[in-house]
C-alpha positions as CSV (number, residue, x, y, z in Angstrom):
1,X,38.8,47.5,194.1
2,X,40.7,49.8,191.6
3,X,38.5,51.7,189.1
4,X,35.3,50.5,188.6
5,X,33.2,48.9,185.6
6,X,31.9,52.9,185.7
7,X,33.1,55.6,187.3
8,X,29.5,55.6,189.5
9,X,29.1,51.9,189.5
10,X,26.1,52.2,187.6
11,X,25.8,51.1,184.1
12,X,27.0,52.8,181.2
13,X,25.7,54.5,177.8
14,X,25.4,52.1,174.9
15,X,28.5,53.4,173.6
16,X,32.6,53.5,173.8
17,X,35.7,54.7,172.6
18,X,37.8,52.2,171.7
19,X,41.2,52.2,174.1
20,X,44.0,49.6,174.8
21,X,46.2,46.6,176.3
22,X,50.2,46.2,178.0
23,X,52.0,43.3,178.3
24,X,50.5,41.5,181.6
25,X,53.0,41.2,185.0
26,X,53.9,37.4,185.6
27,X,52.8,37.0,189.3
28,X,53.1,32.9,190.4
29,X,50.3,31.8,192.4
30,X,50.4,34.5,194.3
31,X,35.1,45.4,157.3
32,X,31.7,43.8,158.9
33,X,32.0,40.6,157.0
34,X,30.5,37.5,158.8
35,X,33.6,35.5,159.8
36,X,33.1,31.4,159.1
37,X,32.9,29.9,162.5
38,X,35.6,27.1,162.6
39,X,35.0,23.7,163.9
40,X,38.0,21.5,165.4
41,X,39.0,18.6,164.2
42,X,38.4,15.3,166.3
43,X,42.5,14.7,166.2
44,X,42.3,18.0,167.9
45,X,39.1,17.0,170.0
46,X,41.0,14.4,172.0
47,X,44.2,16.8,172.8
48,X,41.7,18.3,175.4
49,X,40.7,15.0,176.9
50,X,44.3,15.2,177.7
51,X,45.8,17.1,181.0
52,X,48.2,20.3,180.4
53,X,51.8,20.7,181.9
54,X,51.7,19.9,185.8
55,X,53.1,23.7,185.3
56,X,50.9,25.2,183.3
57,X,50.7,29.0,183.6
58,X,46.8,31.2,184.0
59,X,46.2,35.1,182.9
60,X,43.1,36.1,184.3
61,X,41.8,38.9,183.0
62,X,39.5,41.4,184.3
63,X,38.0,44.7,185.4
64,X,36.4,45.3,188.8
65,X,33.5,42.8,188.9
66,X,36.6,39.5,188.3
67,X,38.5,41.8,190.7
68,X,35.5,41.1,193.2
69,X,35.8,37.5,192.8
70,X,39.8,37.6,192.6
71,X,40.0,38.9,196.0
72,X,36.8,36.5,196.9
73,X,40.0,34.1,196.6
74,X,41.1,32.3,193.1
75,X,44.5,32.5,193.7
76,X,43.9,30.1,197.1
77,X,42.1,27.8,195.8
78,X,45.1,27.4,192.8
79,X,47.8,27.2,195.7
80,X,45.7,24.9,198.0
81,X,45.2,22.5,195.1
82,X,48.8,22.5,194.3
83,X,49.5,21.9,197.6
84,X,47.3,18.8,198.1
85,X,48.0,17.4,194.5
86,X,51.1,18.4,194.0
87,X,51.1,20.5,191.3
88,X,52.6,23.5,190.1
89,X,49.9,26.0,188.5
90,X,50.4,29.4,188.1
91,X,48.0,32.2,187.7
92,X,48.4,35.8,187.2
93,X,46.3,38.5,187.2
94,X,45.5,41.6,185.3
95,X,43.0,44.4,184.7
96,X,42.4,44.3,180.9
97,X,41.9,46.8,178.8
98,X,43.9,49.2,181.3
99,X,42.0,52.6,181.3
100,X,44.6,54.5,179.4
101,X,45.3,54.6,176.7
102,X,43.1,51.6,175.4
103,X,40.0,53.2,177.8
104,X,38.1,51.2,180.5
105,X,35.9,48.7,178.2
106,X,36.3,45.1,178.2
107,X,33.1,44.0,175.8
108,X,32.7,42.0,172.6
109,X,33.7,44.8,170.4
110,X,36.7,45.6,172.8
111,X,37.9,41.9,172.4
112,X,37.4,41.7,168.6
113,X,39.0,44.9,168.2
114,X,42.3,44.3,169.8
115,X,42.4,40.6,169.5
116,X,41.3,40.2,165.8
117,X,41.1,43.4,164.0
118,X,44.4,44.0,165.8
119,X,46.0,41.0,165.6
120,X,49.8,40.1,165.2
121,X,53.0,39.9,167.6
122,X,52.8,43.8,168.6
123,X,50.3,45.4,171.2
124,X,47.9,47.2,170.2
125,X,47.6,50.6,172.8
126,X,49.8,48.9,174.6
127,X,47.3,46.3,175.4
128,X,48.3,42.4,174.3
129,X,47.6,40.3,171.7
130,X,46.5,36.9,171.7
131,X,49.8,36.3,169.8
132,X,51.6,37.5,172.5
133,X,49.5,36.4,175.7
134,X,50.0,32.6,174.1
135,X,53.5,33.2,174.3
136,X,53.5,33.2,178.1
137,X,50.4,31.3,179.4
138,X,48.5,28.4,178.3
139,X,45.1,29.2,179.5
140,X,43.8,32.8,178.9
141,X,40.4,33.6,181.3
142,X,38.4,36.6,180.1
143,X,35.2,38.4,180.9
144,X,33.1,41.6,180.4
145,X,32.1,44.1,183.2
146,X,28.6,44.1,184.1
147,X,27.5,47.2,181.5
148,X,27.4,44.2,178.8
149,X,24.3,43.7,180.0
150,X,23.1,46.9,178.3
151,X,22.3,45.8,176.0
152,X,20.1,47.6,172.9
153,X,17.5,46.0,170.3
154,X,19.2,44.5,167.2
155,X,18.6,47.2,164.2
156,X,18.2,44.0,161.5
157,X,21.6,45.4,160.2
158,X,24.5,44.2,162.4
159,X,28.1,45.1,162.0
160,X,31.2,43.6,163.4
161,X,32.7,46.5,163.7
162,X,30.4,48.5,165.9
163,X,30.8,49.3,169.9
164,X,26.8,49.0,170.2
165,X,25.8,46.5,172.5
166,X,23.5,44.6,170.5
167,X,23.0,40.8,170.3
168,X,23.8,41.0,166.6
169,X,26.9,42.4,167.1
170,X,28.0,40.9,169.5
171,X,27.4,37.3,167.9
172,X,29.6,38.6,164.9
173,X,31.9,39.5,167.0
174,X,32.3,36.1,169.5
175,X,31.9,33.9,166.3
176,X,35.5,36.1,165.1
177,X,36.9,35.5,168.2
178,X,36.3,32.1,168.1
179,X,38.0,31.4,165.1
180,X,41.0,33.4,166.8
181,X,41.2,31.6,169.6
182,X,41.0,28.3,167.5
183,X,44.1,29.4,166.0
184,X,46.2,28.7,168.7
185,X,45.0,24.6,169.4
186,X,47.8,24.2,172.3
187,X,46.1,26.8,174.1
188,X,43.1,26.6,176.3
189,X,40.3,29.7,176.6
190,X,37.7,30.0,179.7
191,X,35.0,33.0,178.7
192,X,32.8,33.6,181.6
193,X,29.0,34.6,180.7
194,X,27.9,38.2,181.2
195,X,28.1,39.8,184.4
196,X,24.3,40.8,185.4
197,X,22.9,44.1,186.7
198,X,20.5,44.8,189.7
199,X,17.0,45.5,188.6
200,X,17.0,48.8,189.7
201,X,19.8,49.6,186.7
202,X,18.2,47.8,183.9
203,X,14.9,46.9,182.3
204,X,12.9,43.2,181.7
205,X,13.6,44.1,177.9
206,X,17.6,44.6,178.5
207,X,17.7,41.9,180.7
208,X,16.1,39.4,178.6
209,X,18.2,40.1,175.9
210,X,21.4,39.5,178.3
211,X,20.0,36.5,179.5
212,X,19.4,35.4,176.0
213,X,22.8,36.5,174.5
214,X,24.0,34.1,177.7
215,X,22.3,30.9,176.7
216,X,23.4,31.4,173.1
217,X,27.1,31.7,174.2
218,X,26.3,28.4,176.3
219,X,24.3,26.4,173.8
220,X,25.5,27.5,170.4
221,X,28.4,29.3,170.4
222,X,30.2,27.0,172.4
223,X,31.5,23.6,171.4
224,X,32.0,20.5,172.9
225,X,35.2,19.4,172.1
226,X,37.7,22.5,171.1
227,X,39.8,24.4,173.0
228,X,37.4,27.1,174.5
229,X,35.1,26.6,177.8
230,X,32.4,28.6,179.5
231,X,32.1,29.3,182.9
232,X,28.5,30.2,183.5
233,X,29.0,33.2,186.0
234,X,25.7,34.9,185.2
235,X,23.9,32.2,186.3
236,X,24.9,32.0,189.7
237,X,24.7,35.8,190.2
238,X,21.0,35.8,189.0
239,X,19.9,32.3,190.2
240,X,18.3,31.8,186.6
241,X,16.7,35.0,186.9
242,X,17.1,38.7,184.7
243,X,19.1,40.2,187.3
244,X,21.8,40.4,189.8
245,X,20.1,38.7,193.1
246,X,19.7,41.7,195.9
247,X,21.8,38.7,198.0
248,X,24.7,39.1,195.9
249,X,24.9,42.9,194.9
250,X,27.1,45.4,196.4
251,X,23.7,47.4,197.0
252,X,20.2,47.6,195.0
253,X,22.1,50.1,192.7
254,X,24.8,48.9,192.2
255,X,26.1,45.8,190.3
256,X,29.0,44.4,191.1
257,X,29.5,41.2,193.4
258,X,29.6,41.5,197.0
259,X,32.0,40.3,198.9
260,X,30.4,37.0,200.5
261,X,29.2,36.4,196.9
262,X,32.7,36.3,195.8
263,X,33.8,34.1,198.7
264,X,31.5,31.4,197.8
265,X,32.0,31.5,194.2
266,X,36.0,32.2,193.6
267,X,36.4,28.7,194.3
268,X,34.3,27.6,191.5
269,X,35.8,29.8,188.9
270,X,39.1,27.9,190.7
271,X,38.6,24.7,190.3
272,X,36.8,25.2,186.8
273,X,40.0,26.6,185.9
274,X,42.1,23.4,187.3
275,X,39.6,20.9,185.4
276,X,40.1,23.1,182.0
277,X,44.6,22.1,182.5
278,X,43.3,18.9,183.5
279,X,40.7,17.7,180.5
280,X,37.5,17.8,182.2
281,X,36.3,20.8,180.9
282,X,33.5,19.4,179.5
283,X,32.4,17.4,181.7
């Protein structure tokens, strides 16, 4: 499965150094200010009732838990539905951050840090832009690795710029990348909630907060009507619950996906991606 979200599988410190991003292979088919959240306009509202190009390119981007359910078999479910509806979509996929020289963390911070305190038409440690994925595809998946869910009690003093994982900062820091991503409107954004842990590698404390940090991406954060979706991964690896499901774990210590999770659910992240091109994705 290529590196892993650790190097033991296990979760991480509360801490990273900040690494970086290259320019994504094409494969077919095959300054802690608050930002203002922006809010689309309803001219913009009903572009995404509307379905994308019939050719309409995907970057899925990931580390080893969305490498799980990659292999689990997102690409087929793309070329089966081509097949039987006569489309062409394309999707491509790519470990980011790459371990070196951007480093192996793909949280909040990581995101707002290359995306928006790194913004502009040149890569930042080699890892792309949103300036420059939008130049290639039209809808941009992205996730975290299952250490997100490590995450610490706010301090009452949050900053944007911080690698904690905190709720506080990471709120900052998905309300800044919301208003990036709302600068490209002809673009289309699926963010999948946080990938869980096993009991065994967490606590009820941690785990509420990541359950909680989960339902505010779902019922705050996101918007009905713009050009950003959530796919609502956590939930089917915990079955509503605090943690990863021994039923869909690797092992009781360790929290990535298993295979026959990965099976079952690679067609869902599949077909959410095909009702995203084709306007349904808030239905």
């Amino acid at each position: 499965m290529g590196i892993g979200c650790t190097e033991s599988g296990n979760k991480e410190t509360n801490s990273q150094t900040p690494a970086a991003p290259s320019t994504p292979s094409a494969a077919n088919v095959t300054s802690a200010v608050t930002p203002v959240e922006t809010k689309t306009t309803q001219v913009e509202k009903k572009t995404y009732e509307e379905p994308m190009s019939s050719s309409a390119k995907v970057i899925y981007l990931h580390h080893s838990t969305g490498g799980v359910i990659w292999d689990g078999g997102v690409d087929t479910t793309i070329a089966n539905y081509n097949t039987n509806h006569g489309t062409n979509y394309s999707i491509t996929q790519t470990e980011f951050p790459k371990s070196s020289p951007y480093g192996w963390n793909n949280y909040p911070y990581d995101y707002w840090n290359i995306w928006v305190n790194n913004a502009g038409t040149s890569a930042y440690m080699e890892e792309p832009t949103l300036e420059m994925l939008t130049q290639t595809y039209d809808v941009i998946v992205w996730k975290h690795c299952f250490p997100v869910s490590s995450i610490a009690a706010d301090t009452g003093s949050p900053d944007i710029t911080s690698s904690v994982k905190s709720e506080e900062n990471y709120k900052l820091q998905y309300n800044a990348l919301k208003a990036k991503m709302h600068e490209f409107p002809n673009k289309r954004f699926i963010i999948w909630t946080g990938s869980a842990l096993v009991e065994s590698e967490t606590n009820a404390a941690e785990a509420g907060r990541a359950r909680d940090f989960a339902n505010w991406v779902k019922t705050t954060w996101d918007e009905p009507g713009d050009n950003i979706y959530v796919w609502d991964f956590r939930d089917l690896e915990t079955g509503g619950g605090l943690y990863l499901l021994p039923e869909n774990a690797a092992s009781t210590s360790n929290s990535h996906p298993n295979s026959n999770f990965a099976a079952s659910v690679a067609p869902l992240i599949g077909q959410r991606i095909i009702d995203v091109i084709e306007g349904r994705g808030d239905n």
